[in-house]
PDB file as gemmi writes it, atoms N, CA and C in Angstrom:
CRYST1    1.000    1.000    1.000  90.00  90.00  90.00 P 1                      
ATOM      1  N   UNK A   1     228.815  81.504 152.462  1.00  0.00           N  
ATOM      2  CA  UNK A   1     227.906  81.847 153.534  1.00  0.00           C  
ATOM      3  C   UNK A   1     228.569  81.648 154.893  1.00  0.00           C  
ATOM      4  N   UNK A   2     228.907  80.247 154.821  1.00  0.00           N  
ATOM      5  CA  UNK A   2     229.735  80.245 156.397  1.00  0.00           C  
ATOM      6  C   UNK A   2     230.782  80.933 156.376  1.00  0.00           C  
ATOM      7  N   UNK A   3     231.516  81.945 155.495  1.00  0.00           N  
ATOM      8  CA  UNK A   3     232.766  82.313 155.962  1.00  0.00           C  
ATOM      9  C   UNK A   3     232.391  83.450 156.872  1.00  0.00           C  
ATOM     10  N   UNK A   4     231.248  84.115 155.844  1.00  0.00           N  
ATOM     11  CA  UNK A   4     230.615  85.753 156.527  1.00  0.00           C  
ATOM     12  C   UNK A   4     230.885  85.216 158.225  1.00  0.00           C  
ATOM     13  N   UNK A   5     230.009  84.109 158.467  1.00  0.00           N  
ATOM     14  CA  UNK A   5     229.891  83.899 160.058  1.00  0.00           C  
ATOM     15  C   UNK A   5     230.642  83.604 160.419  1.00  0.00           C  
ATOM     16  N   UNK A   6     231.811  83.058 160.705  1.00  0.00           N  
ATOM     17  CA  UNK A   6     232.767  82.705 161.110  1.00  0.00           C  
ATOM     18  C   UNK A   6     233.580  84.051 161.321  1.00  0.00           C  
ATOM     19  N   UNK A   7     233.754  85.003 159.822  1.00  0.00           N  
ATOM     20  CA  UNK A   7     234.240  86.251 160.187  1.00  0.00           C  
ATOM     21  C   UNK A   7     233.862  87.073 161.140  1.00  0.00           C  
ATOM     22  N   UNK A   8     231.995  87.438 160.711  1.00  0.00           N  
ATOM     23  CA  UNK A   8     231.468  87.851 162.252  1.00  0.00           C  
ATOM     24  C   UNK A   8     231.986  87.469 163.736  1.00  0.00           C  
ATOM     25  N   UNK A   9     231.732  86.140 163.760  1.00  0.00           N  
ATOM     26  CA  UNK A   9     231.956  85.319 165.443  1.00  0.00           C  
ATOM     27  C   UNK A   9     233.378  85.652 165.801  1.00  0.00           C  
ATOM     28  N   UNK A  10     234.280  85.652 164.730  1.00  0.00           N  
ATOM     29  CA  UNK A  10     236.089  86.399 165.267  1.00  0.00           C  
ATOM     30  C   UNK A  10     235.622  87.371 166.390  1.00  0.00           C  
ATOM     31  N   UNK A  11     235.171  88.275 165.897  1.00  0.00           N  
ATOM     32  CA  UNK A  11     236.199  89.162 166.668  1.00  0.00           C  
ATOM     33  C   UNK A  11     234.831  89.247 168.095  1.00  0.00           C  
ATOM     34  N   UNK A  12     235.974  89.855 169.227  1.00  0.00           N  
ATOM     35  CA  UNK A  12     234.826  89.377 170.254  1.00  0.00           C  
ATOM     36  C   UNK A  12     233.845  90.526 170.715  1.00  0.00           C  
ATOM     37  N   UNK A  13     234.069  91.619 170.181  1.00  0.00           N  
ATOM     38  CA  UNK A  13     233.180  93.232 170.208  1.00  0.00           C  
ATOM     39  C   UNK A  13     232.039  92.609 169.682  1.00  0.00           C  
ATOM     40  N   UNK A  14     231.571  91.938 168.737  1.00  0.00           N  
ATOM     41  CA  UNK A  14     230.332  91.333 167.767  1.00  0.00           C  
ATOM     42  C   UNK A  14     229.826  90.304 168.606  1.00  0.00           C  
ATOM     43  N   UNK A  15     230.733  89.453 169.414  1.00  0.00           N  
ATOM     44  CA  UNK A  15     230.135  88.627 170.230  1.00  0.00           C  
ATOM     45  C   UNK A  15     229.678  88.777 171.145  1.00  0.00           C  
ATOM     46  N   UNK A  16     230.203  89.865 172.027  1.00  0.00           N  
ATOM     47  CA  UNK A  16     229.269  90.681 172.933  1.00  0.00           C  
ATOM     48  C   UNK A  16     228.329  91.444 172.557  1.00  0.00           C  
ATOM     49  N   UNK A  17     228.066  91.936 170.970  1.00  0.00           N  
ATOM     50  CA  UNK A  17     226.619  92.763 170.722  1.00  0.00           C  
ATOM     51  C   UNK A  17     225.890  91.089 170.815  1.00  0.00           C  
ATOM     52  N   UNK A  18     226.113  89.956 170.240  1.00  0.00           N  
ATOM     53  CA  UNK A  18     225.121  89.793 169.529  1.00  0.00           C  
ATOM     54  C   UNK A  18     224.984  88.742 171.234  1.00  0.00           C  
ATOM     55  N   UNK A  19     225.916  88.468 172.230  1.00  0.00           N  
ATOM     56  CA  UNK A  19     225.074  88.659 173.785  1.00  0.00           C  
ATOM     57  C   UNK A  19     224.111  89.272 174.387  1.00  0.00           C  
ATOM     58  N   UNK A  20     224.444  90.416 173.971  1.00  0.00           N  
ATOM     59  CA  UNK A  20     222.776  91.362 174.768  1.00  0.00           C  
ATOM     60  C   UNK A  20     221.963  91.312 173.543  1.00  0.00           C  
ATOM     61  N   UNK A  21     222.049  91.209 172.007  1.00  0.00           N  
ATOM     62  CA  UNK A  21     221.020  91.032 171.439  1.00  0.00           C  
ATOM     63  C   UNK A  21     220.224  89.493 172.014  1.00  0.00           C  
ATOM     64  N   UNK A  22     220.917  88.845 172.568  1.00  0.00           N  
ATOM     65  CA  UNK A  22     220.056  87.294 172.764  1.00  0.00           C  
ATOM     66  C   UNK A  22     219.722  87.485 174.122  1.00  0.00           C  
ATOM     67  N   UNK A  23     220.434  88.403 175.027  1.00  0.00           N  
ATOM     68  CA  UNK A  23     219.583  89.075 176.549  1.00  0.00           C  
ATOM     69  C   UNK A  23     218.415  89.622 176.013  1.00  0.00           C  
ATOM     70  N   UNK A  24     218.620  90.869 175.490  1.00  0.00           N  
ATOM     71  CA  UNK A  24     217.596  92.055 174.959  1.00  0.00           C  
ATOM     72  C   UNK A  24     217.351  91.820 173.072  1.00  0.00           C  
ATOM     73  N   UNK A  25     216.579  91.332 172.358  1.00  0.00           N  
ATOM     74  CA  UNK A  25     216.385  91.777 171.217  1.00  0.00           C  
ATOM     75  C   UNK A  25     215.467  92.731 170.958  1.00  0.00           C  
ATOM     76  N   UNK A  26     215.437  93.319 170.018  1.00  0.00           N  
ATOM     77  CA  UNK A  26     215.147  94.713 169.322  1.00  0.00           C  
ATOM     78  C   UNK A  26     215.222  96.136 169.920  1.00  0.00           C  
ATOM     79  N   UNK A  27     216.849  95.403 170.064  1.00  0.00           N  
ATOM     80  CA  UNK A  27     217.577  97.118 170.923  1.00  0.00           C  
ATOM     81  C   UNK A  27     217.960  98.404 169.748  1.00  0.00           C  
ATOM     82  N   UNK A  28     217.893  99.262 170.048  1.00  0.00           N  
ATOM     83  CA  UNK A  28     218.170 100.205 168.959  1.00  0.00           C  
ATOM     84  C   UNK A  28     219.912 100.628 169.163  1.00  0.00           C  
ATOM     85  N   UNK A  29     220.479 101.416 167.950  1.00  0.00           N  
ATOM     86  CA  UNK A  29     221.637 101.391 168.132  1.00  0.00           C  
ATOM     87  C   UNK A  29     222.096 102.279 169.805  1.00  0.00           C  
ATOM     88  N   UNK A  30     221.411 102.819 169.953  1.00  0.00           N  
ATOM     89  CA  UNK A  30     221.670 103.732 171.189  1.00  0.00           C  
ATOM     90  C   UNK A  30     221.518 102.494 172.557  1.00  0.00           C  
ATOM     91  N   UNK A  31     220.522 102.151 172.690  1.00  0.00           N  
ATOM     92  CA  UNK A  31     220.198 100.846 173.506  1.00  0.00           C  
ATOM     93  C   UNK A  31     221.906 100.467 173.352  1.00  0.00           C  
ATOM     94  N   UNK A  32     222.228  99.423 172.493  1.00  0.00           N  
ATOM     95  CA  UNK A  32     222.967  98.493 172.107  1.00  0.00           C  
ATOM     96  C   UNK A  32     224.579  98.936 172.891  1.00  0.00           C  
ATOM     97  N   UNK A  33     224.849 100.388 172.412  1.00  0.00           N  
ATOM     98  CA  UNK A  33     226.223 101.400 172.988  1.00  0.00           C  
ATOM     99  C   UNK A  33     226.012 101.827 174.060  1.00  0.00           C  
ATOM    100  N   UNK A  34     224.843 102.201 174.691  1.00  0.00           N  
ATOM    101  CA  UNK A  34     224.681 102.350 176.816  1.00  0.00           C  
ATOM    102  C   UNK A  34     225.308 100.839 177.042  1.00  0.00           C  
ATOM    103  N   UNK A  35     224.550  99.682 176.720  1.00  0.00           N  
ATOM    104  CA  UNK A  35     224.814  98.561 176.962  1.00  0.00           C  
ATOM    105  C   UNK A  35     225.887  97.594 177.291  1.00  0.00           C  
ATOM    106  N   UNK A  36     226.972  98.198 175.947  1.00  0.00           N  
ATOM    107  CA  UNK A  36     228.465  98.119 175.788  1.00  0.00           C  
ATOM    108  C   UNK A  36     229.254  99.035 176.515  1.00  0.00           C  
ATOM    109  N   UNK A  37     228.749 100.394 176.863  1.00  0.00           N  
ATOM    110  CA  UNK A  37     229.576 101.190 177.820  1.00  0.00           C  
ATOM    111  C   UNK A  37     229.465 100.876 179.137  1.00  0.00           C  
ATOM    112  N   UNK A  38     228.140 100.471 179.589  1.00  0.00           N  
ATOM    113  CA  UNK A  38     227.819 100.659 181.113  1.00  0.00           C  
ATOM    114  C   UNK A  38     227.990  98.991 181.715  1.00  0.00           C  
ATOM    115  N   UNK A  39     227.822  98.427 180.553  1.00  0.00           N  
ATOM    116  CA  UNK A  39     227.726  96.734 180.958  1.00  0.00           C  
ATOM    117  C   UNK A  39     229.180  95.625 181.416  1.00  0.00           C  
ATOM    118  N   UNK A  40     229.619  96.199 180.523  1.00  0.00           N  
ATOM    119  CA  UNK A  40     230.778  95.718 179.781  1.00  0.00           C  
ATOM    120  C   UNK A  40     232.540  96.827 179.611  1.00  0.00           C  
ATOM    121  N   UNK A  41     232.008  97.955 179.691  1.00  0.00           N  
ATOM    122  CA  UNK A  41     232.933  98.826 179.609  1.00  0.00           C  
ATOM    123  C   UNK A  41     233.811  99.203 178.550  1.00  0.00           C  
ATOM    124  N   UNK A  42     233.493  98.847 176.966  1.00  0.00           N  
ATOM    125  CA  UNK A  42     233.984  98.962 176.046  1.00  0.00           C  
ATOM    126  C   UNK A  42     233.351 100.485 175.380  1.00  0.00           C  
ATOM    127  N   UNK A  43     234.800 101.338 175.510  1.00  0.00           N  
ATOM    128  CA  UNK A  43     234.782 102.410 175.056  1.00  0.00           C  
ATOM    129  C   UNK A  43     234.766 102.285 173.465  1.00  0.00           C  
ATOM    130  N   UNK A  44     233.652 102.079 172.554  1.00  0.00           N  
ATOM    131  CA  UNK A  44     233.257 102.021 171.135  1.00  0.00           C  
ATOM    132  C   UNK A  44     232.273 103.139 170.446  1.00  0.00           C  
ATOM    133  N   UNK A  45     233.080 104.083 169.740  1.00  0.00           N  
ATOM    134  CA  UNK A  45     231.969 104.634 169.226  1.00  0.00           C  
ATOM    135  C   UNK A  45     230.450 104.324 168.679  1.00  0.00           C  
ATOM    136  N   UNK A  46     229.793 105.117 168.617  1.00  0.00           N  
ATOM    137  CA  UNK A  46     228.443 104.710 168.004  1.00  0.00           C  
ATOM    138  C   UNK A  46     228.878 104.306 166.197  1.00  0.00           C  
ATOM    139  N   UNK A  47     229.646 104.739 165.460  1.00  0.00           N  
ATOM    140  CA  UNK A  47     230.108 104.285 164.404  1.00  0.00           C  
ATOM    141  C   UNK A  47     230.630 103.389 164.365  1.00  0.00           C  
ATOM    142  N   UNK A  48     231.758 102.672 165.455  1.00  0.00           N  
ATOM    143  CA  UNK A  48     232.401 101.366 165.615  1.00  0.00           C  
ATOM    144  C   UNK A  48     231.220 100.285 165.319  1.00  0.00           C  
ATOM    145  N   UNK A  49     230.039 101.038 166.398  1.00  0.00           N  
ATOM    146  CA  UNK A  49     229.386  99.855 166.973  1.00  0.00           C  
ATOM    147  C   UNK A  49     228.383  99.452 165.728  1.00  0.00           C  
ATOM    148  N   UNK A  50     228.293 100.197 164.983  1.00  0.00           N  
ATOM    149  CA  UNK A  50     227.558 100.344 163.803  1.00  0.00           C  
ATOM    150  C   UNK A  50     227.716  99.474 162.358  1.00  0.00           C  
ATOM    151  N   UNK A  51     229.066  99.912 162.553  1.00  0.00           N  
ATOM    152  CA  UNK A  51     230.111  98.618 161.384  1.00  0.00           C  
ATOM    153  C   UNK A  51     229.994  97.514 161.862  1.00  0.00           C  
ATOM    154  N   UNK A  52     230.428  97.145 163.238  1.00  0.00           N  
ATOM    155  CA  UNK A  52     229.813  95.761 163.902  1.00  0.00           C  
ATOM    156  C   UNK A  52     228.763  95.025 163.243  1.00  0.00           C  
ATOM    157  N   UNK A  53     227.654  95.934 163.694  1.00  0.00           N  
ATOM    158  CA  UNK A  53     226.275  95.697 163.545  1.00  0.00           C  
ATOM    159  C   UNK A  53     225.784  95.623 161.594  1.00  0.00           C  
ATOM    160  N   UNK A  54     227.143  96.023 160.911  1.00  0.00           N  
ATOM    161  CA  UNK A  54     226.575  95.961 159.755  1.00  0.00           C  
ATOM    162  C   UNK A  54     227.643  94.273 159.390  1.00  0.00           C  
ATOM    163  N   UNK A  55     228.281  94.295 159.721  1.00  0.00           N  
ATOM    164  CA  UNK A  55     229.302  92.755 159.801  1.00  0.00           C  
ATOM    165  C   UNK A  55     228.574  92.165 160.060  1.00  0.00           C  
ATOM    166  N   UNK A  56     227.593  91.732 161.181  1.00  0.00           N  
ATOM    167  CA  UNK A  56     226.517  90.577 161.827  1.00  0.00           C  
ATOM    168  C   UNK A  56     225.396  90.682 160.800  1.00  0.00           C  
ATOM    169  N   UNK A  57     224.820  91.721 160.468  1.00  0.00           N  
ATOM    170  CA  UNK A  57     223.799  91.778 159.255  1.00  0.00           C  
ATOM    171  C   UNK A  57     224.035  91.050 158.018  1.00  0.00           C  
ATOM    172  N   UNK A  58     225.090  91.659 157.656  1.00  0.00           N  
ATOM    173  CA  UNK A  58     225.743  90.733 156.625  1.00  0.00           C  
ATOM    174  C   UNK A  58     225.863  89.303 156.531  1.00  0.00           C  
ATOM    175  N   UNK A  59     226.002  88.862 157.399  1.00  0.00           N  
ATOM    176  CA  UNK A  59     226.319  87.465 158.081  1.00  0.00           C  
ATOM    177  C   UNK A  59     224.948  86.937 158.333  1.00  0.00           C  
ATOM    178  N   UNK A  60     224.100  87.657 158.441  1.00  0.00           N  
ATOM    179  CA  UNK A  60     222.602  87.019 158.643  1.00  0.00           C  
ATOM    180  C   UNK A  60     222.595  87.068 159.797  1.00  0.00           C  
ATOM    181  N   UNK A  61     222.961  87.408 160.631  1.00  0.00           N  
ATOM    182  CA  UNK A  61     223.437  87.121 162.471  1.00  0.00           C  
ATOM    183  C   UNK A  61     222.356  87.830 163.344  1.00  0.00           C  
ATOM    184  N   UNK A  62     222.219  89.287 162.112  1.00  0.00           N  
ATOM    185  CA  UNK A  62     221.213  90.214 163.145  1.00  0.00           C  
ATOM    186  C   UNK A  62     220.173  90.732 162.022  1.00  0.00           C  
ATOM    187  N   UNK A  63     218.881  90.974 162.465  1.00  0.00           N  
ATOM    188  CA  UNK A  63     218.215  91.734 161.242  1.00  0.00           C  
ATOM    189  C   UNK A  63     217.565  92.719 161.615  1.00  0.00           C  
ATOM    190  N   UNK A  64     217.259  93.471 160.954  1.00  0.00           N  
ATOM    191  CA  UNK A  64     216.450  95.074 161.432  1.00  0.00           C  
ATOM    192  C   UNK A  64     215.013  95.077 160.689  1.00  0.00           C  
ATOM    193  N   UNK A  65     214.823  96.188 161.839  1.00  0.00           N  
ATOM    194  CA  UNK A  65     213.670  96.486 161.389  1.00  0.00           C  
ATOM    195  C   UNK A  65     213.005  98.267 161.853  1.00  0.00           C  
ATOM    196  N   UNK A  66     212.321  98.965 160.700  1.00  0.00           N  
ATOM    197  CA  UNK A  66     212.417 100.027 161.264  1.00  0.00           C  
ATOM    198  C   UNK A  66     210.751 100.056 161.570  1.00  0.00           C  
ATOM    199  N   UNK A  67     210.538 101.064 162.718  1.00  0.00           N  
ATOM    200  CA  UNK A  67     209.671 101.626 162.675  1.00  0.00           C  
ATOM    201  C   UNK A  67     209.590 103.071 163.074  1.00  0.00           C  
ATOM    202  N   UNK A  68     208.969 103.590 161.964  1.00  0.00           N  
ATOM    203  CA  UNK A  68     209.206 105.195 162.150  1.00  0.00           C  
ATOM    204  C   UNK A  68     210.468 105.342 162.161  1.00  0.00           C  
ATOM    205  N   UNK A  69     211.249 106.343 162.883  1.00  0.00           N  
ATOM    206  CA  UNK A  69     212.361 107.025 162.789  1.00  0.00           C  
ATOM    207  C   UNK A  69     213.484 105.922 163.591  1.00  0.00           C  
ATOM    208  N   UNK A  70     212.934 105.201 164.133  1.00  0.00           N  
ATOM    209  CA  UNK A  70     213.882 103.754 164.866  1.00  0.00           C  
ATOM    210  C   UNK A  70     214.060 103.001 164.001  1.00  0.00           C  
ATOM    211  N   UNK A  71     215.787 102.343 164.550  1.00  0.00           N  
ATOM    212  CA  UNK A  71     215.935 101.160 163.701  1.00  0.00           C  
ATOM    213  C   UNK A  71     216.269 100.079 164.894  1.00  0.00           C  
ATOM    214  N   UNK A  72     215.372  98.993 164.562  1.00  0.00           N  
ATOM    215  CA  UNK A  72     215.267  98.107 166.006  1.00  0.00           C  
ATOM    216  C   UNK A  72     216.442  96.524 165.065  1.00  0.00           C  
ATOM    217  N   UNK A  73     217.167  96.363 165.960  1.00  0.00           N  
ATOM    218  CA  UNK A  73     217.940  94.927 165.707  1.00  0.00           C  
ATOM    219  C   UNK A  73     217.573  93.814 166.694  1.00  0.00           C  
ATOM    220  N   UNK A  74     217.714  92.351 166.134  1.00  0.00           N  
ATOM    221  CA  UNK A  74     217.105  91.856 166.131  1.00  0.00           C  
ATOM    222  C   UNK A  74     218.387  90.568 165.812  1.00  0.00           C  
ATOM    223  N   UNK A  75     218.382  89.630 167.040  1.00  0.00           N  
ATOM    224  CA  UNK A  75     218.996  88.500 166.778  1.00  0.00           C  
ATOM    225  C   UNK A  75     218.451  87.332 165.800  1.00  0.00           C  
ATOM    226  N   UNK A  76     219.451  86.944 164.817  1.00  0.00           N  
ATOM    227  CA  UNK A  76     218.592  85.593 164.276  1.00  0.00           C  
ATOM    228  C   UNK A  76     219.667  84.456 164.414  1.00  0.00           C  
ATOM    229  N   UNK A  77     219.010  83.614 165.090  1.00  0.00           N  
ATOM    230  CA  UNK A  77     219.977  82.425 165.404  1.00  0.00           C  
ATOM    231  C   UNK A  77     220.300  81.187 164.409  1.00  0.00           C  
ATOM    232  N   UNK A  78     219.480  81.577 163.293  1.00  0.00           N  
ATOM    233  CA  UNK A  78     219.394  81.312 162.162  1.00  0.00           C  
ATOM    234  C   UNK A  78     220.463  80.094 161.509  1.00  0.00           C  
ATOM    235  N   UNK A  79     221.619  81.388 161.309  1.00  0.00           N  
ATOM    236  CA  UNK A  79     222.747  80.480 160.514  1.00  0.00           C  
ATOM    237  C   UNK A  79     223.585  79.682 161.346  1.00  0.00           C  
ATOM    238  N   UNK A  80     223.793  80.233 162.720  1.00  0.00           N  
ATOM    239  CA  UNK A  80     224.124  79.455 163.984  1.00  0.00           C  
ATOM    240  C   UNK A  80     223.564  77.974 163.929  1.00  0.00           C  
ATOM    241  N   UNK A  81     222.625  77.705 163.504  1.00  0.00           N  
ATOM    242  CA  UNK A  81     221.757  76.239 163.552  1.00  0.00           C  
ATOM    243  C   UNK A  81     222.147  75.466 162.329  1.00  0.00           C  
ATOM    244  N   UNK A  82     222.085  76.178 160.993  1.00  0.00           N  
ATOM    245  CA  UNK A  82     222.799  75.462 159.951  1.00  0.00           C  
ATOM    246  C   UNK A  82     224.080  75.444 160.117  1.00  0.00           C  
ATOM    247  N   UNK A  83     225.255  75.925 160.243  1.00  0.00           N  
ATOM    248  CA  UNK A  83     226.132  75.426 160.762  1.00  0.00           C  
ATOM    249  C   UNK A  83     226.198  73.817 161.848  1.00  0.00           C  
ATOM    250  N   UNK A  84     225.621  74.121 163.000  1.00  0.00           N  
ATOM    251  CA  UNK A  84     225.625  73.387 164.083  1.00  0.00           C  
ATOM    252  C   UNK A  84     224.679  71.995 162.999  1.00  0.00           C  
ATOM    253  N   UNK A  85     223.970  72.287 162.295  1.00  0.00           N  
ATOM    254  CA  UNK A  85     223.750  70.854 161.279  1.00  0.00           C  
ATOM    255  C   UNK A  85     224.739  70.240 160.174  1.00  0.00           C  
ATOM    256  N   UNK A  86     225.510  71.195 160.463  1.00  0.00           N  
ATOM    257  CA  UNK A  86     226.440  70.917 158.843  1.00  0.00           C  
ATOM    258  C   UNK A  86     227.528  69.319 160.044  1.00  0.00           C  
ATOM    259  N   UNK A  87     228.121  69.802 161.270  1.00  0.00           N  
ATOM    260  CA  UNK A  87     228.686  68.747 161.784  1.00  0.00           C  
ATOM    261  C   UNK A  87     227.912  68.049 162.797  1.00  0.00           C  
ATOM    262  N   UNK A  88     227.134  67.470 162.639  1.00  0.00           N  
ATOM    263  CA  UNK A  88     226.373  66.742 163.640  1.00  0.00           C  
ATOM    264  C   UNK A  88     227.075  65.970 164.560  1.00  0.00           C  
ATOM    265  N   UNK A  89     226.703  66.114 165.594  1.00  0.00           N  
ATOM    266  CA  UNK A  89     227.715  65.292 167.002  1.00  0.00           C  
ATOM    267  C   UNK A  89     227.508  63.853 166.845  1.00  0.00           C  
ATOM    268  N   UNK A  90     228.298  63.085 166.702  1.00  0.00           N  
ATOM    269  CA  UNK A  90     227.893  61.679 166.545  1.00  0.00           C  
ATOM    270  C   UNK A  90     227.281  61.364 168.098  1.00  0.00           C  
ATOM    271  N   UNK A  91     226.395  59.778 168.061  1.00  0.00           N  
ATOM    272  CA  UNK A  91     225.433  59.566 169.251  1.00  0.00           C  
ATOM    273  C   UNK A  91     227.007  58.659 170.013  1.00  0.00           C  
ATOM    274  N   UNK A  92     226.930  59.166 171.458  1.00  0.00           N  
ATOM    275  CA  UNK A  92     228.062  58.835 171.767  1.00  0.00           C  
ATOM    276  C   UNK A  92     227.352  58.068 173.474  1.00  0.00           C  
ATOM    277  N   UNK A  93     226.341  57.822 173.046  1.00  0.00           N  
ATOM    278  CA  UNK A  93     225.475  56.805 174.059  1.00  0.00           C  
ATOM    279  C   UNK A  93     225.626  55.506 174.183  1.00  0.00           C  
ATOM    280  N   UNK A  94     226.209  54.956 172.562  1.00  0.00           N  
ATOM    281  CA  UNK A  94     226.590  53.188 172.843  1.00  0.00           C  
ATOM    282  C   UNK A  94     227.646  52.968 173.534  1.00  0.00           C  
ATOM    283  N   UNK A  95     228.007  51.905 173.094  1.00  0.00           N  
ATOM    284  CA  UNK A  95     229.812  51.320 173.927  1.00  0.00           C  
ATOM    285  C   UNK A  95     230.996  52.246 173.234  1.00  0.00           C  
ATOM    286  N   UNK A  96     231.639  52.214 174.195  1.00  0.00           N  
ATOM    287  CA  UNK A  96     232.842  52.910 174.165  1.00  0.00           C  
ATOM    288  C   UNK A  96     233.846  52.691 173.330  1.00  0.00           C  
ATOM    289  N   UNK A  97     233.872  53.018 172.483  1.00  0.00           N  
ATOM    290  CA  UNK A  97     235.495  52.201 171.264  1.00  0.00           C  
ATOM    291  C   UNK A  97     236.661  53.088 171.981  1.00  0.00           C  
ATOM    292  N   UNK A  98     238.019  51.961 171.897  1.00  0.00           N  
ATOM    293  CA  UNK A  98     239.269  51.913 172.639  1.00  0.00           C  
ATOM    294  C   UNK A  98     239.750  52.517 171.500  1.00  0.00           C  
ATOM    295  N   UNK A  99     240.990  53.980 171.448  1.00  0.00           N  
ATOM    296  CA  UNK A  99     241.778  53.968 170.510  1.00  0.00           C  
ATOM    297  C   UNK A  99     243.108  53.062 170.692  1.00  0.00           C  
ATOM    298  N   UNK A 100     243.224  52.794 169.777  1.00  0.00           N  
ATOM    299  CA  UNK A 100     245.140  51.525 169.561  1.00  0.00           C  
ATOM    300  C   UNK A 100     245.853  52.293 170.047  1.00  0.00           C  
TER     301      UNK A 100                                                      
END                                                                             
């Protein structure tokens, strides 16, 4: 499970969709590619952006949903949180330990 995400979070085209998905959620693929062209300036086809978007799905990262002839995506911050539980930050509020 964590590898999918980790693979997703590589590359940084996915990290900028799944940015404006956490600006804007339930952008459609057209939404999503104005967004990346006009925002950001990444010349990506609508098929690039698509495989992306099926990499983050996979990963649990993004989920869809259709209505009618739209397909609306949809951030889930989901596995982001189990991860971020798997290493818990130790409480670093007491006294200070010296390394030797």
């Amino acid at each position: 499970m964590a590898d999918d995400i980790f693979k997703a979070l590589a590359d940084p085209t996915r990290r900028t969709i799944l940015d404006e998905l956490a600006e804007k959620s339930g952008q459609t693929l057209f939404e999503i590619c104005a967004r990346l062209s006009s925002k950001h300036q990444l010349g990506i086809s609508r098929q690039g952006v698509s495989q992306h978007l099926a990499v983050l799905e996979a990963a649990g990262l993004v989920g869809t949903r259709r209505e009618g002839r739209c397909k609306f995506h949809d951030l889930n911050t989901a596995p982001l949180r189990r991860i971020a539980e798997r290493w818990p930050v130790p409480d670093t509020s007491g006294p200070e330990k010296s390394a030797p």
